[in-house]
C-alpha positions as CSV (number, residue, x, y, z in Angstrom):
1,X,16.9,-0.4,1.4
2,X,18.6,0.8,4.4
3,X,21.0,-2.2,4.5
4,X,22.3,-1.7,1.3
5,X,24.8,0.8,-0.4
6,X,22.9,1.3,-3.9
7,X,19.4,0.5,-5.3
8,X,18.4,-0.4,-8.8
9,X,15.0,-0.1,-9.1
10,X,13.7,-2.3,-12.6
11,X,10.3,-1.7,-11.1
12,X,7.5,-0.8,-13.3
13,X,8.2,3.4,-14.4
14,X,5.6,4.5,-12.4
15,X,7.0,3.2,-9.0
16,X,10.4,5.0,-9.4
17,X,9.8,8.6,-8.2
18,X,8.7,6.8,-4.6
19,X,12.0,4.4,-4.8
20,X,13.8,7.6,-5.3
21,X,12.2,9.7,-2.7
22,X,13.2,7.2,0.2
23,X,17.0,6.7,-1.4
24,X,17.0,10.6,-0.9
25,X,15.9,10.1,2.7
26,X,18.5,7.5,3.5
27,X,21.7,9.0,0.8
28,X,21.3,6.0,-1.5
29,X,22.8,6.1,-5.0
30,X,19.8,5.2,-7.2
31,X,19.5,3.8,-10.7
32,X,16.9,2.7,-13.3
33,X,16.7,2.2,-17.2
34,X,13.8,4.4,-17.1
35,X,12.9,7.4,-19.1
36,X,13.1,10.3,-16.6
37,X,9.3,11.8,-15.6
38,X,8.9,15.6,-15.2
39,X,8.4,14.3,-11.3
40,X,11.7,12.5,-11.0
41,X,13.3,16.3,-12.6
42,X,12.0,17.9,-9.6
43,X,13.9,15.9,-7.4
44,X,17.5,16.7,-8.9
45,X,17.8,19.9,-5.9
46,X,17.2,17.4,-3.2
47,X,19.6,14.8,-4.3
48,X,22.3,16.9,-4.8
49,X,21.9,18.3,-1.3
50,X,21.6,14.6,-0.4
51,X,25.3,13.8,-2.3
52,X,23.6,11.1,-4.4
53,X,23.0,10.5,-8.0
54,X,19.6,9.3,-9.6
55,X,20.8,8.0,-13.0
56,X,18.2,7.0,-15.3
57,X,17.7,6.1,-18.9
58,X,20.5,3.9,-18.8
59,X,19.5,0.5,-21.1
60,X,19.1,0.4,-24.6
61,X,17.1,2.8,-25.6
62,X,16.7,5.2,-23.6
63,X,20.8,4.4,-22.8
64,X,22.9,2.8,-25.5
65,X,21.1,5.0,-28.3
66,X,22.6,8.2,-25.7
67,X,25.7,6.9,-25.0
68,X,26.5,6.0,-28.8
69,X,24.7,9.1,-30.7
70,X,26.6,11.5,-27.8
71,X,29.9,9.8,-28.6
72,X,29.7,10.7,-32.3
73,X,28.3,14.2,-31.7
74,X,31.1,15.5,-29.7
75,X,34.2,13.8,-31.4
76,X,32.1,16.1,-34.7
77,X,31.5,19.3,-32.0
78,X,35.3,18.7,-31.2
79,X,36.2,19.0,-34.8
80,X,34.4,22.5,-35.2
81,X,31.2,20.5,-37.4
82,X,28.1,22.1,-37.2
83,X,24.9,19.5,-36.8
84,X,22.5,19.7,-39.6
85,X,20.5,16.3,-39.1
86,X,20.4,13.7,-37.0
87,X,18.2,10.4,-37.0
88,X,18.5,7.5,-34.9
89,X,16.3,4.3,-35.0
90,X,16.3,1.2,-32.6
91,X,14.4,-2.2,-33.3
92,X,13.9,-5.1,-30.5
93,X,13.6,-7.4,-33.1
94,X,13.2,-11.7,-34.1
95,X,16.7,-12.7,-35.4
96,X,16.9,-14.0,-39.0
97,X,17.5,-17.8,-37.7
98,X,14.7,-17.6,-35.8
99,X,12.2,-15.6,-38.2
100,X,10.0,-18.2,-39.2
101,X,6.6,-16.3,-39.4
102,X,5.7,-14.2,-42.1
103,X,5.1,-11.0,-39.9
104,X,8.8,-11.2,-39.3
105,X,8.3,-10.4,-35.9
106,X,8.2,-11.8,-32.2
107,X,7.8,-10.1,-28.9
108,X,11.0,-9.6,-26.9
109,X,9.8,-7.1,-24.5
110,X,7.0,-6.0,-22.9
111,X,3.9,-6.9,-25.3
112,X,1.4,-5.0,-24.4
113,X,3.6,-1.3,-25.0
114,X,3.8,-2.9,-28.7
115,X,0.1,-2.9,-28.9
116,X,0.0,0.9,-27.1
117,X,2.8,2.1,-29.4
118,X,2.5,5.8,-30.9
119,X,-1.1,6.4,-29.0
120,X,-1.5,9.1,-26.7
121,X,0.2,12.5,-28.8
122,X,1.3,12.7,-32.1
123,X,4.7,12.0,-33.2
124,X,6.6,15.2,-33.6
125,X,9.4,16.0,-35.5
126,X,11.5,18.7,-37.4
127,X,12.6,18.2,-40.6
128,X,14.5,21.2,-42.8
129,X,13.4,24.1,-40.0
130,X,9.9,23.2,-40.6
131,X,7.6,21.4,-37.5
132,X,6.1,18.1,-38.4
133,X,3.6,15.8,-37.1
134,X,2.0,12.4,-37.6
135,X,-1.2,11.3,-35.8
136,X,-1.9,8.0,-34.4
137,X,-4.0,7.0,-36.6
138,X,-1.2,8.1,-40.0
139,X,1.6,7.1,-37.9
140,X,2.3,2.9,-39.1
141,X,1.6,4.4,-43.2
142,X,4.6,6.8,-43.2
143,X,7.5,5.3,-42.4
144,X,11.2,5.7,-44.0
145,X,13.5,2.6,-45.5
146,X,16.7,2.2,-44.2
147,X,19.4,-0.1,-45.0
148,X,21.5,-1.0,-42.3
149,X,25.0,-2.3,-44.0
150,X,25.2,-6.4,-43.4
151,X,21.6,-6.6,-42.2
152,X,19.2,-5.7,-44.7
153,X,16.4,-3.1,-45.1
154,X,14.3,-2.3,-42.3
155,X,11.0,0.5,-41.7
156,X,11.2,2.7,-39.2
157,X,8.4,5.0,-37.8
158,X,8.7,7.8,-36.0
159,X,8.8,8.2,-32.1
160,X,6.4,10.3,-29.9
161,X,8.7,12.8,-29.5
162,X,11.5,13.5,-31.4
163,X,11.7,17.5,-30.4
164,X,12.9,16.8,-27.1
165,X,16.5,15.5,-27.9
166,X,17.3,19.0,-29.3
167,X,17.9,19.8,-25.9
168,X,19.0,16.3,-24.3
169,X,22.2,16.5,-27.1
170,X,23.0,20.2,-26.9
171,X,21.0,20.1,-30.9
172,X,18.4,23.5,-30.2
173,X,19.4,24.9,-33.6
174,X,19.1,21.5,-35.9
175,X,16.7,21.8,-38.8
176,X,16.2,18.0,-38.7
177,X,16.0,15.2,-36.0
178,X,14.0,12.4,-36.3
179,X,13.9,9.2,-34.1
180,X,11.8,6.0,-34.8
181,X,11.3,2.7,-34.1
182,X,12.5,0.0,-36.8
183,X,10.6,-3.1,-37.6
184,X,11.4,-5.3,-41.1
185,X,10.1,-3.7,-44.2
186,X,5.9,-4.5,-44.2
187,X,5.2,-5.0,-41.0
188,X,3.8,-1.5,-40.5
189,X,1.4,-1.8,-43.4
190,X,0.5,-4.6,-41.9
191,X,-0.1,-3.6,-38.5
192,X,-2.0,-0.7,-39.8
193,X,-5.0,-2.7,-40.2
194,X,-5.5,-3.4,-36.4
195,X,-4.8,0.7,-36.0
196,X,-7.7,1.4,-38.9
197,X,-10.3,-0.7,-36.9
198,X,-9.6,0.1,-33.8
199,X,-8.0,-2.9,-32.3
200,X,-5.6,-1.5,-30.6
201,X,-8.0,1.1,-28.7
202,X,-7.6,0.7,-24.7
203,X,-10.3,3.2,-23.9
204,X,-13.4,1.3,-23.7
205,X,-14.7,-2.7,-22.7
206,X,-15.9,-4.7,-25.3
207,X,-19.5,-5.7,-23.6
208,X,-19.4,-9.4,-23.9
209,X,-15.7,-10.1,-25.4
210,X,-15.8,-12.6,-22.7
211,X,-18.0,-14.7,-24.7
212,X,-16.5,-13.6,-28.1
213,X,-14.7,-16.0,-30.3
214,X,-11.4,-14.6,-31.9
215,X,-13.8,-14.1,-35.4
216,X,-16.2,-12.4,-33.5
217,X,-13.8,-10.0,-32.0
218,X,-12.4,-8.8,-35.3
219,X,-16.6,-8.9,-36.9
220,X,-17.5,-6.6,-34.1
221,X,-15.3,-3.5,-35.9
222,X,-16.9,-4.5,-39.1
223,X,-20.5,-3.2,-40.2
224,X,-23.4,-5.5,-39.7
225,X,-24.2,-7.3,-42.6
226,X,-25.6,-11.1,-42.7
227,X,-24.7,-12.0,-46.0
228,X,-21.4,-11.4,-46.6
229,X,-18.3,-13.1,-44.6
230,X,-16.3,-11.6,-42.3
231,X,-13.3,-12.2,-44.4
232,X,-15.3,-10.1,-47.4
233,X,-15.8,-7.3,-44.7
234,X,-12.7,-7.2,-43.8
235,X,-11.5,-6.6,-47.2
236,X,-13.5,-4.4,-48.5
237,X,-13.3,-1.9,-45.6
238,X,-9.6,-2.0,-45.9
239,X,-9.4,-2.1,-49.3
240,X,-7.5,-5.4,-49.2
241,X,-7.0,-7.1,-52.8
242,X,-6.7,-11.3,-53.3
243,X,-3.2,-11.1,-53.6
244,X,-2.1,-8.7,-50.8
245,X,0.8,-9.8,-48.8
246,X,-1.2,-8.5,-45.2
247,X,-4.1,-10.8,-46.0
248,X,-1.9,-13.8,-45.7
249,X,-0.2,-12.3,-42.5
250,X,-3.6,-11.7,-40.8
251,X,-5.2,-14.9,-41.8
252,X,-1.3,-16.5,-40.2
253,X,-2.6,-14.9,-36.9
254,X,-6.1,-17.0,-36.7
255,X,-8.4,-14.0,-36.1
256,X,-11.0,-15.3,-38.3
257,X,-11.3,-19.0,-36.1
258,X,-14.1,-19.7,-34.2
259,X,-11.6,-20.2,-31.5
260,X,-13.3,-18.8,-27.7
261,X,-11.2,-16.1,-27.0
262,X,-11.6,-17.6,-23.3
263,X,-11.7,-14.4,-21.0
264,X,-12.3,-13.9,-17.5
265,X,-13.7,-11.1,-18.3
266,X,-14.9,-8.5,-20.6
267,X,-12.0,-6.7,-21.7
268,X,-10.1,-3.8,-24.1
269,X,-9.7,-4.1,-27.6
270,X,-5.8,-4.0,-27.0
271,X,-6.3,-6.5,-24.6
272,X,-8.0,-8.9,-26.6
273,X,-5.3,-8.3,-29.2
274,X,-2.6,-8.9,-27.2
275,X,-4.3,-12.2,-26.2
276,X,-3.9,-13.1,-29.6
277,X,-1.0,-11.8,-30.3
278,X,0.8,-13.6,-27.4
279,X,0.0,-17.1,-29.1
280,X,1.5,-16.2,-32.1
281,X,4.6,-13.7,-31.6
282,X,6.2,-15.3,-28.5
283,X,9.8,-16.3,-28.8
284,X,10.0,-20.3,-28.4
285,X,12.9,-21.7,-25.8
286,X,15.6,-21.8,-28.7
287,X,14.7,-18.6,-30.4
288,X,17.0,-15.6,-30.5
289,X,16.2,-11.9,-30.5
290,X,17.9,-9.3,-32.0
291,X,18.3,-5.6,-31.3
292,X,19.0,-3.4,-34.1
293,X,20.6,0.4,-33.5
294,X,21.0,3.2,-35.9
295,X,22.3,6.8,-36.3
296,X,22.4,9.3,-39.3
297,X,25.0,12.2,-38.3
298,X,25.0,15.0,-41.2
299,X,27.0,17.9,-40.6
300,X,29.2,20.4,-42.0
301,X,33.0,21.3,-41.3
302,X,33.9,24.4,-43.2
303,X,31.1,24.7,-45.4
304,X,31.2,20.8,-46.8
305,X,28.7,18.7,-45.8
306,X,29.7,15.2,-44.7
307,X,27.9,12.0,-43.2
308,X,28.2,9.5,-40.7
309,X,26.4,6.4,-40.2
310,X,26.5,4.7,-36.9
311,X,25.4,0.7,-36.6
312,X,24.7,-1.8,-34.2
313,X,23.2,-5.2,-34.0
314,X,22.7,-8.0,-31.3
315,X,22.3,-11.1,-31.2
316,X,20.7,-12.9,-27.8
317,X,21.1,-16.6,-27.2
318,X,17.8,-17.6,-26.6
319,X,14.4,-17.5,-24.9
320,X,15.9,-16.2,-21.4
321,X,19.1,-14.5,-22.3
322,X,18.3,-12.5,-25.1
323,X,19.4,-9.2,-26.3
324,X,16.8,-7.7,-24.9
325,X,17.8,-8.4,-21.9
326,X,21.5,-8.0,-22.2
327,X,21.4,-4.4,-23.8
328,X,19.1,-3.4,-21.0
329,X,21.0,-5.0,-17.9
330,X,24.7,-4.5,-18.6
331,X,24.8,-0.7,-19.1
332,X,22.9,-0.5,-15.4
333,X,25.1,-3.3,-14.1
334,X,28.4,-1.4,-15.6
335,X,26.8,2.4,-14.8
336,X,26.0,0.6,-11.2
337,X,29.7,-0.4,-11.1
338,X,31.0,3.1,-11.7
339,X,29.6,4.4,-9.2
340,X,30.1,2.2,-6.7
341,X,34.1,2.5,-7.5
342,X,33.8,6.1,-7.9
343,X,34.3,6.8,-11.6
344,X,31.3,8.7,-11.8
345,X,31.0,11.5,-9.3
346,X,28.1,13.5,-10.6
347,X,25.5,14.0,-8.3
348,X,21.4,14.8,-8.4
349,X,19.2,13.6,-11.7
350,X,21.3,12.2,-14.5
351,X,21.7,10.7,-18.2
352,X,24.5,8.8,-19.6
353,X,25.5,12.1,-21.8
354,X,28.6,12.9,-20.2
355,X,32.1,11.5,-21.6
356,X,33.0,10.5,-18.1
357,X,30.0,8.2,-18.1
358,X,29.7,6.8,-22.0
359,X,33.1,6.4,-22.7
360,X,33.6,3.4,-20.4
361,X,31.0,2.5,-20.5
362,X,30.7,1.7,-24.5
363,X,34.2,0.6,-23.8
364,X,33.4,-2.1,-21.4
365,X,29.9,-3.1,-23.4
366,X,32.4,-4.1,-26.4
367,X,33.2,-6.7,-24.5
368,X,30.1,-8.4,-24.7
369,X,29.9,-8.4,-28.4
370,X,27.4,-4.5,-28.2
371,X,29.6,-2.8,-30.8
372,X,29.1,0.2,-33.2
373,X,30.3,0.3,-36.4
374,X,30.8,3.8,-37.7
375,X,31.1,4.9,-41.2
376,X,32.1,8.1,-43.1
377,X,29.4,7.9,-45.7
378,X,28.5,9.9,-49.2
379,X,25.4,12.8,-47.9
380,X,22.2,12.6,-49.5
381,X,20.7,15.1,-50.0
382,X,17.5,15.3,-48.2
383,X,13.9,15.5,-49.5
384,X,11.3,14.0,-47.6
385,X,11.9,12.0,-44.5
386,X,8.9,10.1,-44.1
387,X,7.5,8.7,-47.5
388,X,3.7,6.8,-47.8
C-alpha cells in the first residue's frame, strides 16, 4: 500500500479496521462498501489528524439506499416538511426473465448471509412513537406487501436495526422508520419452515452430517418415529396442508432424496443448508439478477400530510456482470474518483450523507441505467406496519 495513492479495501468486513489502521500510518485515502463497526468510529480523530478520509458504506445498501433516501429528505427539510415516517426496502433479487423456479429466488450475493439473515438481535423498529420488536424466530411471518409501480408486489421483512438511521439521517424525533429486506410475495412463508426447525442454526455440529443424506438431514429436526414418513413429519409439525404452495417449493429443493449430502466433514445446520441451497438457487451463465430499491417519505408542510414514493430497479446482464455487482462497484469506483480529483474534501470516518458527495454521485450512476423514480403519492393512513 505504500506505492499507491488510495486503497479500496473489498476484503471481507472484518479485515477493514487493520486496512485502515496502516492507510492512517502512511496518509492513504481509504474506502470500502462496508457498514462502519463501532472500531472503525474510533478511528475518525486519527484520520483527520492524518488529512485522510475513511469512507464506507458506499454500495448499494449500505450506499445507494443513503445517497437516494438523503436526497429526498433534504430537498423536504429544505421546503420546511417535518418527517413523520420513513421506510426503505432493498431486494438483491432473480430478474423476471430469469425466474424459472417456483421459490422465485436465486442467490446473487454472498449465500451464506442469506441463510444467517435476521439471527443474532431482534429486529427493532418504531412505529407511531411506540418501540417495536420481532425475534428471530417471528421475523420471516410478519412481513408488509408493497407494490413497487411497474414491478409487481413484493414482501419485505424488517432489518436488524432500523433505530439506528434516526440518527444517520438527522430523523431522532420520527415516530416511524422501518427498513427491510424485499423478497417476492411467499417466499418468507416459505423460508420460515427452515427457521421453525432449526435449519438455519450455526451454533452447533450435526454429529455425523458427514454421513447424512439430504432426507436424513431434514428427519434429524423431526421426532423419532418409525412408522410414519418423513414427508408426514414434516407436515404435521408444520402444519402443512396437501395443497400448500411451500410444500411444492420444498419438495422443488430435493431435501427429502436420499441424495449423500457428501461432506468432508461434520458440519452446521446452516451449512448443510447452504449446501443445498447452492444447487438449486445459483444463477446459471445467462441468468440476470435484479436489485430492487424502495423509500416511503411521509411528511407534513404546514399541517398537510403528503407522500413520496421513491423507486429503483436493476437489471444485470448476466452470471458475471450482474446488478449485484454494478450497484456495489460503481458508487466506490465514482466515490474513489471524487476523491482522487478532489470533489470531496471531507476528512476522518465518513457516509455518503453529504450533498457534496450524493449529488454527483446519483448524478453520474444515471448514467448506467441506476435511476430513481420519485413520486408525489396520496398518504395512507397508517395502521399496522407489519401484518401476519
Amino acid at each position: 500500500m505504500q506505492k499507491v495513492d488510495f486503497v479500496v479495501s473489498m476484503l471481507p468486513a472484518r479485515f477493514h479496521v487493520e486496512v485502515v489502521k496502516d492507510c492512517i500510518d502512511m496518509k492513504i485515502n481509504v474506502i470500502t462498501p462496508s457498514y462502519v463497526s463501532e472500531e472503525m468510529k474510533e478511528l475518525d480523530e486519527a484520520a483527520k489528524a492524518a488529512g485522510i478520509i475513511i469512507m464506507n458504506e458506499i454500495g448499494v445498501d449500505p450506499g445507494i439506499d443513503h445517497m437516494s433516501a438523503k436526497k429526498v429528505l433534504d430537498e423536504i427539510a429544505d421546503k420546511n416538511g417535518v418527517i413523520e415516517y420513513f421506510e426503505s426496502f432493498t431486494g438483491g433479487l432473480v430478474a423476471p426473465e430469469s425466474d424459472d423456479n417456483p421459490w422465485n429466488y436465486k442467490f446473487t450475493w454472498n449465500p451464506r448471509n442469506v441463510v444467517l439473515a435476521g439471527q443474532g438481535s431482534a429486529a427493532k423498529f418504531i412505529q407511531q412513537g411506540q418501540y417495536k420488536y420481532i425475534p428471530y424466530n417471528k421475523l420471516f411471518r410478519r412481513t408488509e406487501i408493497i407494490e413497487v409501480e411497474g414491478h409487481g408486489k413484493f414482501e419485505g421483512y424488517a432489518n436488524r436495526d432500523s433505530l439506528k438511521y434516526r440518527s444517520i439521517y438527522g430523523l431522532e424525533d420520527i415516530p416511524t422508520i422501518y427498513r427491510g429486506t424485499f423478497r417476492k410475495v411467499g417466499f418468507c412463508r416459505a423460508w420460515n419452515v427452515f427457521v421453525s426447525l432449526g435449519a438455519t442454526d450455526d451454533s452447533y455440529i450435526l454429529e455425523g452430517s458427514k454421513n447424512m443424506t439430504k432426507r436424513d438431514f431434514i428427519n434429524s429436526f423431526l421426532a423419532y418415529n418409525p412408522h410414519d414418513s418423513v414427508e408426514l413429519k414434516l407436515r404435521h409439525y408444520m402444519k402443512i396442508d396437501h395443497d400448500d404452495y411451500i410444500w411444492d417449493r420444498l419438495v422443488w429443493l430435493g431435501i427429502f432424496e436420499k441424495e449423500p449430502l457428501n461432506l468432508e466433514n461434520d458440519m452446521t445446520p446452516a451449512q448443510i443448508l447452504q449446501k443445498i441451497l447452492e444447487e438449486k438457487w445459483s444463477l446459471k451463465p445467462d441468468d440476470k439478477d435484479m436489485i430492487v430499491m424502495w423509500h416511503k417519505f411521509g411528511f407534513k408542510i404546514d399541517g398537510e400530510l403528503h407522500e413520496i414514493n421513491s423507486s429503483m430497479v436493476c437489471i444485470g446482464e448476466d452470471q458475471t456482470y450482474t446488478a449485484m455487482s454494478e450497484t456495489v462497484g460503481l458508487p466506490v469506483a465514482i466515490c474513489t474518483k471524487m476523491i482522487l480529483n478532489g470533489t470531496i474534501q471531507l476528512k476522518g470516518v465518513q457516509l455518503p450523507i453529504h450533498k457534496e458527495i450524493y449529488e454527483p454521485v446519483l448524478k453520474e450512476l444515471e448514467e448506467y441505467n441506476v435511476v430513481f423514480t420519485e413520486k408525489e403519492v396520496e398518504p395512507k393512513p397508517y395502521t399496522d406496519i407489519v401484518v401476519m
